[in-house]
PyMOL commands that place a pseudoatom at each C-alpha (Angstrom):
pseudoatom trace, name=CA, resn=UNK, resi=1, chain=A, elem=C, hetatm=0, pos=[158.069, 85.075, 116.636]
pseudoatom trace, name=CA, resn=UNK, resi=2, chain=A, elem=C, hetatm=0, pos=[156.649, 88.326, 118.267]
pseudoatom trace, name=CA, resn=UNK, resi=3, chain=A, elem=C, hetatm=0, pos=[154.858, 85.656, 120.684]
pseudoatom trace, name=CA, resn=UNK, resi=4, chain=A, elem=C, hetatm=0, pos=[158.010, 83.798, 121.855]
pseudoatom trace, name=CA, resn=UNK, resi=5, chain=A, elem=C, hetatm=0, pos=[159.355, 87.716, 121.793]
pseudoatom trace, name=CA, resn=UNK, resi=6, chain=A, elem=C, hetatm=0, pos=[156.502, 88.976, 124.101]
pseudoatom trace, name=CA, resn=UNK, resi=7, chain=A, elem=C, hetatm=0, pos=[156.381, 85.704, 126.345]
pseudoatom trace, name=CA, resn=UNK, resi=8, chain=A, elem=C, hetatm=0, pos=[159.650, 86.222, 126.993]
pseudoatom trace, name=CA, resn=UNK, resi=9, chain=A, elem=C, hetatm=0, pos=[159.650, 89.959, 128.282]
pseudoatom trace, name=CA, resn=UNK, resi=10, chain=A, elem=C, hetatm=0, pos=[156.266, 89.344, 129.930]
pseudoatom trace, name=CA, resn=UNK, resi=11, chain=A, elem=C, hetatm=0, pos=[158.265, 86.770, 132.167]
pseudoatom trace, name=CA, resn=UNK, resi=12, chain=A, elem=C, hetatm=0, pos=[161.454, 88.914, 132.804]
pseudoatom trace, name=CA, resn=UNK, resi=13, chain=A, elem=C, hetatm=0, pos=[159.074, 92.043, 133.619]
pseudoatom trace, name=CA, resn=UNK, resi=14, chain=A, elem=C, hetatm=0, pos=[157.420, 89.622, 136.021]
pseudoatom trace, name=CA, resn=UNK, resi=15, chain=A, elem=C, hetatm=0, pos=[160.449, 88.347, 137.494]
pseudoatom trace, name=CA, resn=UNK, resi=16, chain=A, elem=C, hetatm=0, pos=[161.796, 91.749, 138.307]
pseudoatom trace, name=CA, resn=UNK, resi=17, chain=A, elem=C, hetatm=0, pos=[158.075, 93.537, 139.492]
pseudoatom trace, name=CA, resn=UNK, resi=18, chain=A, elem=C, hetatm=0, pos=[158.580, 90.034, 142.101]
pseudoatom trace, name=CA, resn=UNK, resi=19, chain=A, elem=C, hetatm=0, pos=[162.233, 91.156, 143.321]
pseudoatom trace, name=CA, resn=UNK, resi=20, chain=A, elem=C, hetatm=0, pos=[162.451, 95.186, 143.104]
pseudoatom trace, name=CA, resn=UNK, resi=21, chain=A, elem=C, hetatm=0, pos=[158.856, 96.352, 141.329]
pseudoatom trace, name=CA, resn=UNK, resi=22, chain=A, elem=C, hetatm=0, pos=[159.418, 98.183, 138.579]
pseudoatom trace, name=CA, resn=UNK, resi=23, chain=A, elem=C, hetatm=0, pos=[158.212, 95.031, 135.818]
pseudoatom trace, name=CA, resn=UNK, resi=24, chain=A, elem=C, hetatm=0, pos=[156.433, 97.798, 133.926]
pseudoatom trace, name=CA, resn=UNK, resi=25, chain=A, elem=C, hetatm=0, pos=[159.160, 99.362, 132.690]
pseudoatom trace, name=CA, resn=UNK, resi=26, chain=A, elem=C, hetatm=0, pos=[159.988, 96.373, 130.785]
pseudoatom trace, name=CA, resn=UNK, resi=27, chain=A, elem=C, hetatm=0, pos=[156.261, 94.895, 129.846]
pseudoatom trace, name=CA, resn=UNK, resi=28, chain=A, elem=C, hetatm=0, pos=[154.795, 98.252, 128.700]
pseudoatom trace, name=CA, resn=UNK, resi=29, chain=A, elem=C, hetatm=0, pos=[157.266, 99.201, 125.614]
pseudoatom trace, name=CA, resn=UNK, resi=30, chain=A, elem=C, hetatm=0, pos=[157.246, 95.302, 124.662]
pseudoatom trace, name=CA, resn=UNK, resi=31, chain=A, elem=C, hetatm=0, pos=[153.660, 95.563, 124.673]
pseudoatom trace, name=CA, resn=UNK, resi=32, chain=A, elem=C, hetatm=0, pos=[153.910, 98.859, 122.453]
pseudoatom trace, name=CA, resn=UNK, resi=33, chain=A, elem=C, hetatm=0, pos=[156.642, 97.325, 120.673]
pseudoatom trace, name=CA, resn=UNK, resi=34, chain=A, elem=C, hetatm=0, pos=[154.262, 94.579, 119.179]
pseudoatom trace, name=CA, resn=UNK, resi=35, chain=A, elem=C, hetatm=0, pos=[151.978, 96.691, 118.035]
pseudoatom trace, name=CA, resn=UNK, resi=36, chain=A, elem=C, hetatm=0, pos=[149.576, 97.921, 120.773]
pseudoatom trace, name=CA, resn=UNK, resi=37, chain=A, elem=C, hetatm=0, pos=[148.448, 101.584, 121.003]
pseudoatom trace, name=CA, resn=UNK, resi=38, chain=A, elem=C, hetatm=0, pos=[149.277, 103.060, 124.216]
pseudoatom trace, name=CA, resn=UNK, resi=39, chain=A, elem=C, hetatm=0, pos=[146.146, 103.210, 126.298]
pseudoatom trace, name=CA, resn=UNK, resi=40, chain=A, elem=C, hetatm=0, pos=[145.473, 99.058, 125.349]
pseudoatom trace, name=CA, resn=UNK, resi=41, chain=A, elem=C, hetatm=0, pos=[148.963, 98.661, 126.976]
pseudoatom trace, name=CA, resn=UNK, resi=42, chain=A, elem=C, hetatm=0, pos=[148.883, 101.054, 130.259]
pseudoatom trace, name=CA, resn=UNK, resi=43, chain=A, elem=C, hetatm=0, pos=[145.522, 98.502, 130.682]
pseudoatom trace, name=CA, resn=UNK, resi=44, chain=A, elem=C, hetatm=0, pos=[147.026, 95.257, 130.081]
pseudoatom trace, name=CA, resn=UNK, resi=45, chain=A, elem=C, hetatm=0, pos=[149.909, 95.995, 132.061]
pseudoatom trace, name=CA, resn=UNK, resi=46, chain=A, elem=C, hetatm=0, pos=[147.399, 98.145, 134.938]
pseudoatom trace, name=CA, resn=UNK, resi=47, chain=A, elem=C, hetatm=0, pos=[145.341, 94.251, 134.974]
pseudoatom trace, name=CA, resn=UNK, resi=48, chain=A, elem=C, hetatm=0, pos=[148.708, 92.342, 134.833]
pseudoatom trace, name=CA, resn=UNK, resi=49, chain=A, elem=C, hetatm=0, pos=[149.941, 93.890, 138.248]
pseudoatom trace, name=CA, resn=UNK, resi=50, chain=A, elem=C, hetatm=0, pos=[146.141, 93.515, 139.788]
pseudoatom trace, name=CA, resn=UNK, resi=51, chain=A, elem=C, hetatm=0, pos=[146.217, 90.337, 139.668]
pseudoatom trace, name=CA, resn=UNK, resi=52, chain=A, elem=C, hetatm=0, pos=[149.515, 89.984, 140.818]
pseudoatom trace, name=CA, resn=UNK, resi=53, chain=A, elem=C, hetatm=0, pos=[148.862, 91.837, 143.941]
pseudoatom trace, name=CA, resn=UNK, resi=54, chain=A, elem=C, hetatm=0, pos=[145.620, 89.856, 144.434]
pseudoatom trace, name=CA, resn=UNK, resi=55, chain=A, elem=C, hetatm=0, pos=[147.652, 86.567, 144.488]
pseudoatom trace, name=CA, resn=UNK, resi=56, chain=A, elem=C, hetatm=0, pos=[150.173, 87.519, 146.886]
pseudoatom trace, name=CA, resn=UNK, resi=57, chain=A, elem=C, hetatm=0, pos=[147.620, 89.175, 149.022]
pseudoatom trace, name=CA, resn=UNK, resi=58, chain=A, elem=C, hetatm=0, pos=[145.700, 86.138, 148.871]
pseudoatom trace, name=CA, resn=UNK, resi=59, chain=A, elem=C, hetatm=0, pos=[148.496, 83.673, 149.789]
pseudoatom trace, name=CA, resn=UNK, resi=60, chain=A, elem=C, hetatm=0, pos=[149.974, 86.219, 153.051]
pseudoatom trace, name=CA, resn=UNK, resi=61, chain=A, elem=C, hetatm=0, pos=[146.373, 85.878, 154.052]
pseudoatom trace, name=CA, resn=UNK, resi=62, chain=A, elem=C, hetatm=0, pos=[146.307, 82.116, 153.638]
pseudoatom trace, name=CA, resn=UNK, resi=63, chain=A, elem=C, hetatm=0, pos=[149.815, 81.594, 155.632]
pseudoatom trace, name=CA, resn=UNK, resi=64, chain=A, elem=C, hetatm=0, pos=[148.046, 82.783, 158.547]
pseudoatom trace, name=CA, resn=UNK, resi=65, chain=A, elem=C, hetatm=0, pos=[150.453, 85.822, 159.525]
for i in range(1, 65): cmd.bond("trace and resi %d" % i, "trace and resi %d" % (i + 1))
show_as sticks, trace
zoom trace
């Protein structure tokens, strides 16, 4: 259950850093929320919007504007 519970908030937080930023105020207290002490969350969440950046830098760079 805390899975399906974490999936889920993972993807809203994702959906909303993609519209208006701001996905960490929804991923880091789930992530606490399950269990994670604080610093192991402000990481995941810190790698989480890396890559994210990396990927949309990658495909403005690919579209050739």
């Amino acid at each position: 259950m805390e899975i399906i519970v974490l999936s889920i908030g993972m993807f809203l937080a994702g959906f909303i850093d993609s519209i208006a930023e701001g996905g960490g105020l929804i991923s880091v207290p789930a992530l606490i929320m399950s269990g994670l002490p604080p610093h192991m969350a402000l990481g995941t969440n810190k790698i989480a919007a890396s890559f994210g950046t990396l990927t949309s830098s990658y495909k403005f760079f690919k579209s050739n504007n």
